[in-house]
PLY file of the C-alpha trace (Angstrom):
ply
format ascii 1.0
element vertex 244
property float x
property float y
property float z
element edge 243
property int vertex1
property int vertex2
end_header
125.85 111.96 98.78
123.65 109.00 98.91
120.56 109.02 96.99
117.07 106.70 97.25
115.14 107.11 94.09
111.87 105.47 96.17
110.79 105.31 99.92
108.07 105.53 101.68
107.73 106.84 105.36
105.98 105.37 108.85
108.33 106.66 111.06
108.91 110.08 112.19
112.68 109.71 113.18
113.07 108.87 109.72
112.87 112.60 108.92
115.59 113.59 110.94
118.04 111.02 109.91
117.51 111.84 106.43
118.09 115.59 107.06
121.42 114.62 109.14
122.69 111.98 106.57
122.25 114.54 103.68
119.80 111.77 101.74
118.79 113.21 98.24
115.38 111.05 97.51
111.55 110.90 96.43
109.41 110.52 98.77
106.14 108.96 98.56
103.07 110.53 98.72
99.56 108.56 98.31
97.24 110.38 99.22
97.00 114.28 100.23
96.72 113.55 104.09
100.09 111.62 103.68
101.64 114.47 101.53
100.60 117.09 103.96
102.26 115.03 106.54
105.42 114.44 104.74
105.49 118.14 103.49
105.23 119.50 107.32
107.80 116.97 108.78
110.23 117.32 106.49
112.72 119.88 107.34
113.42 123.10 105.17
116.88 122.47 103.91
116.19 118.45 103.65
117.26 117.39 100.07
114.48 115.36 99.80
111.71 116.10 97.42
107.69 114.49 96.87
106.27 112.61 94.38
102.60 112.01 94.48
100.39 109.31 92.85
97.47 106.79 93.06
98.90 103.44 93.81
96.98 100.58 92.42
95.93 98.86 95.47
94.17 102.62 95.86
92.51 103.19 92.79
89.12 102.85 94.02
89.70 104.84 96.96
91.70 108.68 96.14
89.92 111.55 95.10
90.91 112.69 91.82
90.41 116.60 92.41
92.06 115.83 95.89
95.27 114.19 94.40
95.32 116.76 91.58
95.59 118.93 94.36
98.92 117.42 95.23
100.49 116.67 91.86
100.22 120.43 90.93
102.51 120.98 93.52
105.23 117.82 92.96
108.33 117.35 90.04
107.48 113.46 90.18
103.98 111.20 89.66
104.34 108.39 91.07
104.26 105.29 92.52
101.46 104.80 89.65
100.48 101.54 87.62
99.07 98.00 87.31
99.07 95.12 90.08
97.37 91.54 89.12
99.58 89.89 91.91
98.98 91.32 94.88
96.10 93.72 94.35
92.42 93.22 94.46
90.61 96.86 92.43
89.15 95.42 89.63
91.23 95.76 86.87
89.46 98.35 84.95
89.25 100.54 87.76
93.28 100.75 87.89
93.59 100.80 84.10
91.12 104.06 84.60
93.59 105.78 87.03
96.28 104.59 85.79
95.70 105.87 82.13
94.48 109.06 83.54
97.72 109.91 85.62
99.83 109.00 82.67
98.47 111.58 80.37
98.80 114.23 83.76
102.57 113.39 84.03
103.00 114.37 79.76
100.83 117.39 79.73
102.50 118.57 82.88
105.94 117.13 81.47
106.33 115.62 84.81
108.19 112.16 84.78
106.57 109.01 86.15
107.65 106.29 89.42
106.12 102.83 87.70
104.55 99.81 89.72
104.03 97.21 87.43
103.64 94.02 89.65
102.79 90.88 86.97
101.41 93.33 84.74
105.04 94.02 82.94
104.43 93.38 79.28
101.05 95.85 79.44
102.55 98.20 81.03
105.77 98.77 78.50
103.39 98.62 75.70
100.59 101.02 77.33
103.52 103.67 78.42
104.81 103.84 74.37
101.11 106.05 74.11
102.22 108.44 76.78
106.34 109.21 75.86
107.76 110.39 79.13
110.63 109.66 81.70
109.48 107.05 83.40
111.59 104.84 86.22
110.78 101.34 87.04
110.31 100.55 90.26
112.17 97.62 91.91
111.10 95.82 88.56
110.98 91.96 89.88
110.06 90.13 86.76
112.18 88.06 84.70
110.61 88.87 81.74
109.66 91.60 79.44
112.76 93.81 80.70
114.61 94.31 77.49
111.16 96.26 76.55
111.57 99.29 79.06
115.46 99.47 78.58
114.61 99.76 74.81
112.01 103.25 75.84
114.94 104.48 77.79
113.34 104.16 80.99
115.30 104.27 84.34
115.25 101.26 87.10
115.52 101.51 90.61
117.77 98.55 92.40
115.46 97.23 95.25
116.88 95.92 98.76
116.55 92.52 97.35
119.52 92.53 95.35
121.13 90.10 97.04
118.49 86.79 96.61
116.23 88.38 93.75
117.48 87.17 90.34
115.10 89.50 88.83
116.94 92.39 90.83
119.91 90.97 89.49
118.96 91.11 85.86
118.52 94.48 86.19
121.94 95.54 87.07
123.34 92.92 84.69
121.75 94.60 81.79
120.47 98.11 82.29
123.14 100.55 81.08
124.58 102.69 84.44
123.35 105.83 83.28
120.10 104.07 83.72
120.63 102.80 87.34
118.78 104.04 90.46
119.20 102.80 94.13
115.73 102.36 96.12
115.00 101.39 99.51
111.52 101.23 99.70
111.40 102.69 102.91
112.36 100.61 106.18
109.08 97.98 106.15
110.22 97.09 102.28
113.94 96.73 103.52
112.32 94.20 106.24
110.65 92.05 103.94
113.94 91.94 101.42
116.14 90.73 104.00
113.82 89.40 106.06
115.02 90.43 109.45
114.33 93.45 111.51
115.42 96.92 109.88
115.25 100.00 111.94
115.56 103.35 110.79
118.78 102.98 112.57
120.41 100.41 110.01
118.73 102.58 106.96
122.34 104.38 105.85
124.37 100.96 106.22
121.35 99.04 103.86
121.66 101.45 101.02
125.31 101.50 101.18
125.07 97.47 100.88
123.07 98.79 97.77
125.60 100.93 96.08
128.29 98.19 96.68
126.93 95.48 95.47
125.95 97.99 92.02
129.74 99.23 92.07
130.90 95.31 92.61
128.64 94.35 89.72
129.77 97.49 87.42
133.27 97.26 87.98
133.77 100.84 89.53
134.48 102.54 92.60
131.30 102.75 95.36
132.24 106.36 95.10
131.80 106.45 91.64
128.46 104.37 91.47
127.02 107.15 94.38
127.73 110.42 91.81
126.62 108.26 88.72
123.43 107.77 90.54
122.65 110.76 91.99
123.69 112.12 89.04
120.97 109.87 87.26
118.54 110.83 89.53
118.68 114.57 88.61
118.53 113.92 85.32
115.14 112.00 86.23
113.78 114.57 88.26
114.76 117.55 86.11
115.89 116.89 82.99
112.95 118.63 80.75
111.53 120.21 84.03
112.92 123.75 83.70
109.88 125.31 83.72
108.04 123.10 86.24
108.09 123.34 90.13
0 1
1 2
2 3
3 4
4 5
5 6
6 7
7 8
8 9
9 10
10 11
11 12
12 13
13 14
14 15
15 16
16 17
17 18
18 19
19 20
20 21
21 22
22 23
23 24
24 25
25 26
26 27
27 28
28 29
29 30
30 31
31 32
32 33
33 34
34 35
35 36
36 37
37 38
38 39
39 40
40 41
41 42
42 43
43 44
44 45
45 46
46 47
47 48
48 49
49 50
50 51
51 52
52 53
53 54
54 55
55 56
56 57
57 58
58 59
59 60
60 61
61 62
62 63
63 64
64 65
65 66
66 67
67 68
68 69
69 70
70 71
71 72
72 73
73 74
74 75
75 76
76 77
77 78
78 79
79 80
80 81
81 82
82 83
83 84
84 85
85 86
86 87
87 88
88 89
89 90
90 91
91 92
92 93
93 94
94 95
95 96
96 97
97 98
98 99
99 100
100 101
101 102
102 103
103 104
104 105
105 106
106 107
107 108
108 109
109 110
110 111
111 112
112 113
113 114
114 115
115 116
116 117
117 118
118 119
119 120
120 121
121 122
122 123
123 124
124 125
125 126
126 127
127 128
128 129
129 130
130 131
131 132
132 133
133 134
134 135
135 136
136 137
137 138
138 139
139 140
140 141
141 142
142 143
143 144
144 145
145 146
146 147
147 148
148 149
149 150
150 151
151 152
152 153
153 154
154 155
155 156
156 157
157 158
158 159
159 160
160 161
161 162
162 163
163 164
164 165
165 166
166 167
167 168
168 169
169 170
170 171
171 172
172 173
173 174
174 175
175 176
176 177
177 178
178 179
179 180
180 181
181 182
182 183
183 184
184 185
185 186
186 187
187 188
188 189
189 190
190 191
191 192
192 193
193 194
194 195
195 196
196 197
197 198
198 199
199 200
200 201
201 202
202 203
203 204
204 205
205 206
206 207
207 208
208 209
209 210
210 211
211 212
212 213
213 214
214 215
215 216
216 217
217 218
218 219
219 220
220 221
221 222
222 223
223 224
224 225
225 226
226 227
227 228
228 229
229 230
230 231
231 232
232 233
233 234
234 235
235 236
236 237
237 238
238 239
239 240
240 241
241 242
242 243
C-alpha cells in the first residue's frame, strides 16, 4: 500500500483516485472551510485521514476558536511553523500561532506536520520546549538537520528528490525507521519536476519516490513501501490510543 505522509488537495478527481489506489495519507486541512470540504469529499472507506493547522503564510488570517474547532476533531496538527523565505506575516505574529499550536498538539498528545522554511535552527531549538512527535516536512535546508534527527523527529522525502541535495541529505542520513514519502499534492509535484503533473501521473510520481528511497537504502521498493507505511502509523498513532 502506498502511503503520502503530506498532500494537499485542488482537485476533486483526486478523491476518487485516492479511494481506488488504496492511498493511506494526511491530508491537509488549513482552514475549517477546506476541512469541511475535504471531510465531505472524501469517501467513507478512503484510508486517508486529516490533519489540521495554521500555516504560516496564514497566521494573520485563521480564527483560533474556528481552527480549534477542527483540531478537536483530527489525530495530526499540522502543516504548522516558521517561514522567513517565502512568507510575509510579521514574524511575531507566526511565532504567536505557531507557539500556541505547539502546546495544543502536547496537551492533546497529538503529533505535529513541521514547515520550517529558512527558519530551521529556531525551529529545532523552539520544538525541544514542546516534546512531541513531530515530522519534518520536505525539510530543504542543508543545514541544521543533524538537530531534528537527534529529537527523533520523522522526515518526509519531497518530489524533489531527484535535483534537491537537501532532499538528498535527508535520505542519506535519517535512519529508515525515520523516513516518510510526501507528495505535496499535484501543484508541489509540478514545481519539483517542473513539468505538468496531473492527478493522472500522481501513483507513478510517488512510486519514483519509493524507488529512488529503496535504491538509496539498499532494499526492495516493496520493502521501503511497508517500512513507510509502517512509519507512518507509528506517527499517527503511536501514543494516540486514547485520542480520535
Amino acid at each position: 500500500m502506498l502511503s503520502d505522509a503530506h498532500f494537499h488537495i485542488k482537485q476533486t478527481d483526486f478523491y476518487s483516485l485516492l479511494k481506488d489506489e488504496s492511498i493511506f495519507g494526511i491530508l491537509n486541512c488549513d482552514s475549517k472551510a477546506e476541512f469541511d470540504q475535504h471531510q465531505k469529499r472524501l469517501c467513507k472507506d478512503s484510508k486517508v485521514i486529516l490533519s489540521a493547522g495554521i500555516h504560516p503564510w496564514k497566521a494573520g488570517e485563521n480564527d483560533w476558536k474556528e481552527m480549534e474547532t477542527c483540531f478537536q476533531q483530527v489525530a495530526v496538527i499540522g502543516e504548522i511553523g516558521l517561514d522567513s523565505i517565502w512568507c510575509e506575516v510579521d514574524m511575531d505574529v507566526q511565532m504567536t500561532i505557531f507557539k500556541h499550536q505547539l502546546a495544543y498538539g502536547v496537551t492533546h498528545k497529538k503529533p505535529v506536520i513541521l514547515h520550517t522554511k529558512g527558519m530551521e535552527k529556531e525551529i529545532a531549538e523552539i520544538i525541544k520546549e514542546y516534546p512531541n512527535r513531530y515530522l519534518v516536512h520536505w525539510y530543504s535546508s542543508m543545514d541544521h538537520l543533524d538537530a531534528y534527527i537527534e529529537q527523533d523527529c520523522y522526515f518526509s522525502i519531497g518530489p524533489s528528490f531527484a535535483t534537491d541535495a537537501a532532499v538528498k541529505q535527508v535520505v542519506e542520513k535519517v535512519p529508515l525507521n525515520r523516513l516518510l514519502v510526501e507528495s505535496d499534492g499535484i501543484e508541489a509535484m509540478n514545481w519539483a519536476v517542473e513539468r505538468d503533473i496531473q492527478v493522472g501521473n500522481y501513483v507513478e510520481m510517488l512510486t519514483n519516490t519509493f524507488n529512488y528511497l529503496a535504491k538509496k537504502k539498499n532494499i526492495k521498493i516493496e520493502t521501503a513501501i511497508d517500512c513507510v507505511k509502517e512509519n507512518l502509523e507509528f506517527f499517527i498513532w503511536t501514543g494516540n490510543e486514547n485520542e480520535s
